[in-house]
N, C-alpha and C positions, 0 to 999 in steps of 0.2 A: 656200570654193570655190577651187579652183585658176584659175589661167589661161588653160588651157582649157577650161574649163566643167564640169569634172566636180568630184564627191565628193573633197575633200582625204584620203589613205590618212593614218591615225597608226599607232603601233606597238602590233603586238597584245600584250593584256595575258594572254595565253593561259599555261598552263605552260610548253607547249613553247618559247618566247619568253622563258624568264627570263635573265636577265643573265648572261653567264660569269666570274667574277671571276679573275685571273691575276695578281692579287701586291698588291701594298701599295706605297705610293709616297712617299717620307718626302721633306720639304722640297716646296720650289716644283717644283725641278725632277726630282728625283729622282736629280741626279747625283751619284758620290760621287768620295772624294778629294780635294775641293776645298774652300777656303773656302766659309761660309755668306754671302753675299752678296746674298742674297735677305731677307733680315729671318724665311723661315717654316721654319725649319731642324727646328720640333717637330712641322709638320702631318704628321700622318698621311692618308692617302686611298687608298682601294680603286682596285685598277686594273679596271674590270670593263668587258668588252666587251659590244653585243646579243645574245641568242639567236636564233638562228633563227628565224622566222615561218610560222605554219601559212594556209592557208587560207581563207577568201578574202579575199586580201590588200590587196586595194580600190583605188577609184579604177581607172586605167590599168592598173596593174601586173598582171594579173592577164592582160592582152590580151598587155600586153608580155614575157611568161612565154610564155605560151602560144605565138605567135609565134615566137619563139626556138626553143620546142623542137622545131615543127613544120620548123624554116628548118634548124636540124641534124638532126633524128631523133630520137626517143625513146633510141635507145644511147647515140649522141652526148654527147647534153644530158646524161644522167646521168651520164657521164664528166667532161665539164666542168663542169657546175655543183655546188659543194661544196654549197652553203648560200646561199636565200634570206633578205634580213634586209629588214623593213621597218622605218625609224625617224625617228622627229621629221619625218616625212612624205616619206623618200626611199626609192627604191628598191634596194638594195646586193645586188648578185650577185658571188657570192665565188665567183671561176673557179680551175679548174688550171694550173698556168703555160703546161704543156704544150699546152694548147690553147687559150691567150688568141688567139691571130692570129684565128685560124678562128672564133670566139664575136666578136670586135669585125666581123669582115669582114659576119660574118652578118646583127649591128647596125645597122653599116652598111647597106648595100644588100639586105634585105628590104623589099619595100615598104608591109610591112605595121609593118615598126619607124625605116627610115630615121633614124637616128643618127646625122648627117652631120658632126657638130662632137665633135670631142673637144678639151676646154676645159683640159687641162693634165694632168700626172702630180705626184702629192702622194707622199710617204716619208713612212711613218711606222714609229717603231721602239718594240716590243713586247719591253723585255728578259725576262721571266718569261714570254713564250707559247714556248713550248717548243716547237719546232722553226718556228714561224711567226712568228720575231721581227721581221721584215722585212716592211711592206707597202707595196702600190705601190697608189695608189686613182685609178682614171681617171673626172671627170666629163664625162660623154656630153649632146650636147642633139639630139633631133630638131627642126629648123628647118621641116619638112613638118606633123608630128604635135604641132607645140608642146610638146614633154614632155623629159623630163631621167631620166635614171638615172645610177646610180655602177657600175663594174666593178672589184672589188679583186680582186689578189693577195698570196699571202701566199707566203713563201720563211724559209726557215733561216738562221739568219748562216753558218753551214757551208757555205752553197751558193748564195749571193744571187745566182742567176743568175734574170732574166725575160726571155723574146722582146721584144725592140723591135719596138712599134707603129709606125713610123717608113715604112713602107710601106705601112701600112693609112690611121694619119692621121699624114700627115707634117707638122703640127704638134706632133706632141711632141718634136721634134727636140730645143729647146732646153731641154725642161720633162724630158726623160729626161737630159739631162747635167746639169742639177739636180740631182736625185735623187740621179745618182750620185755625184754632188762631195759634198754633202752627207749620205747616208745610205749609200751603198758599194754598192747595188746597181746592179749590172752586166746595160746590157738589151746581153742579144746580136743581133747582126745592123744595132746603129746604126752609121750609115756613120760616124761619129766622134767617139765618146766620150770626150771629154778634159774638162777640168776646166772651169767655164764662171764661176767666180765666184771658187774661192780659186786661188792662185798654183803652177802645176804639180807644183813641190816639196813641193808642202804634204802632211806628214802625216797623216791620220785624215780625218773625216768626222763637222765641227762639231756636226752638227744629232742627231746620236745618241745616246741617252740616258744612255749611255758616256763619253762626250768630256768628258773634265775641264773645271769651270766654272772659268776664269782661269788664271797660270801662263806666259803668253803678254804681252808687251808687243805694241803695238802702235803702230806710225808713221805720222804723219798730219801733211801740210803742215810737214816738219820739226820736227813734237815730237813726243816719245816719250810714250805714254800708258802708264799701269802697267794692268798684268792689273787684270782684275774684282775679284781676291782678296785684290790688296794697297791697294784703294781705298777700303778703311773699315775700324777700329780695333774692336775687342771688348775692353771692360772683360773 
């Protein structure tokens, strides 16, 4: 049982729900060009994302759909929502960038979905999802309804632009200069995007599955620490 007293949703085991698999991930990290530093330089692992989820989705989710669609429109909603996913008991609505404002605002203040807290913006990078390498996943909590959902979007490295929430819930003020310090996507419309963790000048965007593992020295309390890469010996 959940928290609020209803049916816990799990992930359907339906066809239409089978896994997407979008590459192969060699090592821990998957980075290349660098030292193996990790000890798992042989693992192999599938990169495979949720499918989609049919009907009826269980628990809340199914209220909270519904809700949604009625609060945009049946055109609307079809425009903006890509793809429902239910999994390991959450709810993920995969929106169009182009109408994230208008889908969080709706979230928000329906009073039938009241989503009052948006609890950060997370990056995450997709290098083999082909043209959707880029995603930006916002956890939602309704404080009124007790309930939680996730909003993702997904974006191109060619074009990592997403509207900044920043108006809608001006908490993600600091959680979108996150993002983009670390992962390069650019939300448009935040009053101040600047870098919020590495040092202005800094090159790339650490946290990308891209970003060469070591190579970099680093200074700390007057001593120089060696890159990750040159910090352990290979017979």
């Amino acid at each position: 049982m959940s928290r609020s007293g209803e049916d816990e949703p799990t992930m359907s085991t339906d066809a239409d729900g089978a896994p997407e698999v979008i590459g192969v991930r060699r090592g821990m990290f998957g980075a290349q060009g660098s030292g193996d530093t990790s000890g798992y330089g042989r693992l192999l692992r599938p990169v495979a994302l949720p499918g989609s989820s049919p009907r009826p989705y269980g628990g809340y989710f199914d209220e909270v759909v519904d809700a949604l669609a009625a609060a945009l429109g049946d055109d609307a909603y079809a425009a903006a929502i890509e793809r429902v996913v239910v999994f390991r008991g959450e709810l993920n609505l995969e929106v169009s960038r182009d109408q994230l404002p208008a889908v969080a605002q709706a979230l928000r203040d329906e009073p039938g979905l009241r989503f009052e807290l948006c609890l950060g913006v997370s990056g995450v990078h997709y290098p083999d999802d082909a043209g959707r390498e880029l995603h930006a996943v916002y956890p939602l909590m309704s404080i009124t309804h007790n309930r939680r959902i996730r909003v993702e979007v997904a974006v191109p490295d060619a074009d990592p632009h997403i509207p900044s929430l920043f108006r809608v819930y001006p908490t993600t003020d600091w959680h979108e200069r996150e993002t983009y310090d670390f992962f390069g996507i650019i939300f448009d419309g935040h009053p101040s995007l600047t870098r919020i963790e590495m040092p202005d000048d800094w090159v790339g965007h650490p946290q990308r599955k891209d970003y060469p593992l070591g190579g970099i020295p680093v200074e700390y309390h007057g001593a120089e620490i060696p890159p990750p890469d040159e910090r352990r010996a290979y017979s």
